[in-house]
C-alpha positions as CSV (number, residue, x, y, z in Angstrom):
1,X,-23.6,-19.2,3.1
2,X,-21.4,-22.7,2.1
3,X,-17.4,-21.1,0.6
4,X,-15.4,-23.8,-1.1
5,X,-12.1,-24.4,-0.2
6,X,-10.9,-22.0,-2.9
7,X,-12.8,-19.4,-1.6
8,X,-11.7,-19.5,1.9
9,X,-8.2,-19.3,0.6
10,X,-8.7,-16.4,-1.4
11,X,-10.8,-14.3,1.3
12,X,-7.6,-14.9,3.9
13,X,-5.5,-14.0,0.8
14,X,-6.9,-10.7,0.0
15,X,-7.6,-10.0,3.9
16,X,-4.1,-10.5,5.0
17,X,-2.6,-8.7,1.9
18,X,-4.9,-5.3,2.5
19,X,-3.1,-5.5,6.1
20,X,0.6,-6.7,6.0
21,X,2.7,-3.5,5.9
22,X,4.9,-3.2,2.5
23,X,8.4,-4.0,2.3
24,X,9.7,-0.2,1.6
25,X,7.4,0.8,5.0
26,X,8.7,-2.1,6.6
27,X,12.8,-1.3,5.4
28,X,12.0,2.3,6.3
29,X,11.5,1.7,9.5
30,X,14.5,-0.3,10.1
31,X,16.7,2.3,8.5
32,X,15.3,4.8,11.0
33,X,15.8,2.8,13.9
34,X,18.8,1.3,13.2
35,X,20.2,5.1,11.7
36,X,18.8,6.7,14.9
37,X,20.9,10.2,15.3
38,X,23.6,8.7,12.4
39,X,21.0,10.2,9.6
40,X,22.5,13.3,7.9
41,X,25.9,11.4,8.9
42,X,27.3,10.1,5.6
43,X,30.8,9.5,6.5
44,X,30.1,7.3,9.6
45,X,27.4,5.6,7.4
46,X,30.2,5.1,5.2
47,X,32.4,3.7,7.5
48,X,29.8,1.2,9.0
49,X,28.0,-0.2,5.7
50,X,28.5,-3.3,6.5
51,X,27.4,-3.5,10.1
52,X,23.8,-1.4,9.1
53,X,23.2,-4.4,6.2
54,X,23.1,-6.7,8.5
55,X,21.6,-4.9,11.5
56,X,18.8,-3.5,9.1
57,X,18.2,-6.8,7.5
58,X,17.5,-8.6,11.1
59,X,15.4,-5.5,12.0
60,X,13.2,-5.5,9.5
61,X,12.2,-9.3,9.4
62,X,11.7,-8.7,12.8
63,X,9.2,-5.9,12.2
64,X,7.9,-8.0,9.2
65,X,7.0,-10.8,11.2
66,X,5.4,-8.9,13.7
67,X,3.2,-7.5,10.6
68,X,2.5,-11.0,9.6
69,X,1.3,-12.2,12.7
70,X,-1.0,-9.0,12.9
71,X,-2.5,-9.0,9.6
72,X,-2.9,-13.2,9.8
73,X,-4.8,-13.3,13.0
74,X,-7.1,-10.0,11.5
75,X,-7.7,-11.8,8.5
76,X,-8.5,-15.3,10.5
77,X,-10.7,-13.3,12.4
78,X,-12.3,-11.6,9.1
79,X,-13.0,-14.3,7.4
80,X,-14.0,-16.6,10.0
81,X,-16.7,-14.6,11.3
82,X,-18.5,-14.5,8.0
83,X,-18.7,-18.2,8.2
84,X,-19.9,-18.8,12.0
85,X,-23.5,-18.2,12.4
86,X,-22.8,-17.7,16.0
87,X,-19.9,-17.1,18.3
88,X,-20.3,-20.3,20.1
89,X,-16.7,-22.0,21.2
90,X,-18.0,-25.5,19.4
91,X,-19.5,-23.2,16.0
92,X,-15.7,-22.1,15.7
93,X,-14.2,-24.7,16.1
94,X,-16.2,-27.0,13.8
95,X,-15.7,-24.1,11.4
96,X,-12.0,-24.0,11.3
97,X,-11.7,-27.9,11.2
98,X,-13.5,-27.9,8.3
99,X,-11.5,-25.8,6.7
100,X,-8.5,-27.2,7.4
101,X,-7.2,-27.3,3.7
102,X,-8.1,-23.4,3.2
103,X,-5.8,-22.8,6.5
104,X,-3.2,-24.9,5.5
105,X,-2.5,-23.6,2.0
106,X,-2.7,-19.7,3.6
107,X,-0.2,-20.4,6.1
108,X,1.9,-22.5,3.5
109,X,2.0,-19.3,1.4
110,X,2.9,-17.1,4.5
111,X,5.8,-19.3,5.0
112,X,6.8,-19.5,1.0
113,X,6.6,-15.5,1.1
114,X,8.8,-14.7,3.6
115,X,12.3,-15.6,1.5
116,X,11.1,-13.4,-1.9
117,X,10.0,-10.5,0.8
118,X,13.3,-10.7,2.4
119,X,15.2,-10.7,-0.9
120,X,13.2,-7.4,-1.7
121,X,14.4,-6.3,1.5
122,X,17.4,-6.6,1.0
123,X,17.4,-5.0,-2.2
124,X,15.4,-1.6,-0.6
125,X,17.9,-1.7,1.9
126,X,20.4,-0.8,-0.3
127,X,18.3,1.7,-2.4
128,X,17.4,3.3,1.2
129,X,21.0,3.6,1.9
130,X,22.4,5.0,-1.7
131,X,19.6,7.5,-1.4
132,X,20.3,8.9,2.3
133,X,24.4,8.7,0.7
134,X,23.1,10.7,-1.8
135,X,25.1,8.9,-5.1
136,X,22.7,9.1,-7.8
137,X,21.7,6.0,-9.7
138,X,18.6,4.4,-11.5
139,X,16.8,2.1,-10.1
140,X,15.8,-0.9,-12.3
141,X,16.5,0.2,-15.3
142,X,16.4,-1.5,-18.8
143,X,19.5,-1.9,-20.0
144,X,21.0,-5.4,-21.3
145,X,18.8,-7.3,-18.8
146,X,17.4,-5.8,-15.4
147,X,20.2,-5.2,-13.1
148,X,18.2,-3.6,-9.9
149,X,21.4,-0.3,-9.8
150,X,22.9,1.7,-12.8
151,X,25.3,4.5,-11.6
152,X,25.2,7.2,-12.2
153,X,22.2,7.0,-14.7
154,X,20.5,5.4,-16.8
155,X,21.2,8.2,-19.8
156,X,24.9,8.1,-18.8
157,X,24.7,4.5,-19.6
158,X,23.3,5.4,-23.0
159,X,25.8,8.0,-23.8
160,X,29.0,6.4,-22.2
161,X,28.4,2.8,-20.5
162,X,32.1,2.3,-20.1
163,X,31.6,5.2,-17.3
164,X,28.9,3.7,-15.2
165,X,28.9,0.8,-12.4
166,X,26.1,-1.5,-12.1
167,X,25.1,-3.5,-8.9
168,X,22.7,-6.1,-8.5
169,X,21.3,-7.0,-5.1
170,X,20.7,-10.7,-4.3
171,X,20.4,-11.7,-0.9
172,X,21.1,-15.4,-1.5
173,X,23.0,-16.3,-4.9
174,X,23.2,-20.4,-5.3
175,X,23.5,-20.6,-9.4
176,X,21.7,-17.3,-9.5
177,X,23.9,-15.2,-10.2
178,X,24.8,-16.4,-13.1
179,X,21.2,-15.2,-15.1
180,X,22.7,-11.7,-14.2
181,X,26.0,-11.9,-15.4
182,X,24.9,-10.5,-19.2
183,X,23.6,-7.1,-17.3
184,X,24.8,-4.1,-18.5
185,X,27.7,-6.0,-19.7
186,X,29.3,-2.6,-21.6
187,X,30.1,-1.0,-18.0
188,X,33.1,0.2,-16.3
189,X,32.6,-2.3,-13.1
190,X,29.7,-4.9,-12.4
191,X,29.1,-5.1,-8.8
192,X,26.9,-8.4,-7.2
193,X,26.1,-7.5,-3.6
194,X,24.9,-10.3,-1.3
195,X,25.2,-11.8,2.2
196,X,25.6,-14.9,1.2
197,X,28.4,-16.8,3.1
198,X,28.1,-20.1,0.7
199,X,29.5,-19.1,-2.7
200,X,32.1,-21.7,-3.2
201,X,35.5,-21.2,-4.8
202,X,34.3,-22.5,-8.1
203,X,31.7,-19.8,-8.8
204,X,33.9,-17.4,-7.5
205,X,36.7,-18.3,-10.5
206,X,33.4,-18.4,-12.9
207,X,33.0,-15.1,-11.4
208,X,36.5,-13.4,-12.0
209,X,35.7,-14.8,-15.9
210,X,32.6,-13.0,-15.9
211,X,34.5,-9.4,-14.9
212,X,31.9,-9.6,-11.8
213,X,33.2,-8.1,-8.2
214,X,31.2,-9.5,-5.3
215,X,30.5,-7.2,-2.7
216,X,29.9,-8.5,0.8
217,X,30.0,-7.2,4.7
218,X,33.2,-7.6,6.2
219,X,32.3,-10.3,8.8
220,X,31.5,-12.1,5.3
221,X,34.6,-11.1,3.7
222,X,36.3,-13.2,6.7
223,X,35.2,-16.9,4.7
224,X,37.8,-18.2,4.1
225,X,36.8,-19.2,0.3
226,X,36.3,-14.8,0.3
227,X,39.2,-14.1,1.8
228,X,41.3,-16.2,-0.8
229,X,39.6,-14.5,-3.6
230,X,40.5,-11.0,-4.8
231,X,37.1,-10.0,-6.6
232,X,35.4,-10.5,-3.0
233,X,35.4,-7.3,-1.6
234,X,33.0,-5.8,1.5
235,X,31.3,-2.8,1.4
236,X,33.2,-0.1,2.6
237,X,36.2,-1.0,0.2
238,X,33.8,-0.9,-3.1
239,X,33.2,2.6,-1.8
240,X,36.6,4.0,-1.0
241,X,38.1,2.5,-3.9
242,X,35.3,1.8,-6.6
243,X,32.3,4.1,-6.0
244,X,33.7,7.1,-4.6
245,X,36.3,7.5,-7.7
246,X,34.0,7.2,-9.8
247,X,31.9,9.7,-8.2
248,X,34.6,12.3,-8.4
249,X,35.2,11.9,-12.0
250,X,31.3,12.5,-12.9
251,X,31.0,15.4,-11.0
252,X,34.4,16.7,-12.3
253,X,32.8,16.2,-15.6
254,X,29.4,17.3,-15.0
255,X,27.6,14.3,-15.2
256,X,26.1,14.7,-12.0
């Protein structure tokens, strides 16, 4: 049977997707290994927020990439094999040449994928962590925009907005951050999280104008441009002095 071009892509599109492991599987992982015998431990995980961001993120590209490589080669080797006639050395090889197209637009999209996918990653990560904290929040919820955190609830932020934080996860920022400066704009704190070491003094000012805190790890908090800027502030302080307060005060007041 003759495929098109089209069709080879989309075979090796739908192969590959049926066998790459999902972000939340692949974050999990991460968290366990990297959490080892800390889970249950929310003090120390407290304490070292900023180190497990990072050392989670690296993980789980790690274990992504492994995934990709798997679930590529098994869906070369899927496809492929419907289109030899025989498993001859020159059959496969006059088979993948001329599909050269088909191969290079798959692996094109493998390599476009991997920033969005680690963007998501980033944002489980946190969700991961907040959950194993145990501060309650809605996730994505539909409020002034789509920030990806309200805390602590979506209701709450019906009944009393000026009592909630939001925080929005974006792993790179560029001139993103400003399409989510109008989210949930009626709260007590907005909170951008990010390990992005390339936000420029500029955006930070825009920033301060905007009533936005950006919350990085500490190593990040060491740029100098961060340092300089009081609305920088890593992880571990926007607990102590932001989250944790807050926390308090709903469960003083029974919100939580």
């Amino acid at each position: 049977m003759e495929y098109t071009t089209a069709e080879i892509l989309d075979l090796l599109r739908q192969e590959f997707a049926s066998r790459i492991a999902t972000g939340a599987v692949i974050v999990s992982q991460a968290t366990e290994e990297s959490l080892a015998d800390r889970r249950g431990n929310p003090a120390w995980i407290r304490a070292n927020f900023s180190t497990l961001i990072e050392g989670i993120q690296a993980r789980a590209y790690d274990i992504y990439l492994a995934s990709e490589r798997r679930a590529g080669g098994n869906a070369l080797r899927r496809v492929f094999a419907r289109i030899v006639d025989n498993d001859s050395a020159d059959a496969v090889l006059t088979a993948l040449e001329g599909n050269f197209m088909a191969l290079d637009r798959f692996f094109l999209g493998l390599t476009q994928g991997r920033r969005p996918r680690a963007g998501s990653a980033f944002e489980q990560v946190i969700k991961d962590l907040f959950t194993e904290l145990g501060y309650p929040f809605t996730a994505k919820p539909k409020i002034d925009g789509r920030p990806d955190f309200v805390l602590p609830s979506v209701q709450h932020y019906a009944a009393n907005p000026l009592d909630c934080v939001i925080f929005t996860v974006k792993r790179t920022l560029r001139e993103r951050w400003r399409q989510v400066a109008t989210e949930g704009t009626r709260a007590l704190g907005f909170y951008l999280a990010t390990i992005d070491e390339n936000v420029g003094p500029g955006d930070l000012a825009d920033m301060v104008r905007s009533k936005i805190h950006l919350v990085v790890p500490k190593r990040t908090k060491q740029v100098p441009a961060y340092a300089a800027a009081g609305n920088v502030i890593d992880f571990e302080t926007f607990f102590e002095h932001h989250l944790d307060p807050a926390l308090r005060r709903w469960v003083s007041s029974g919100v939580v």
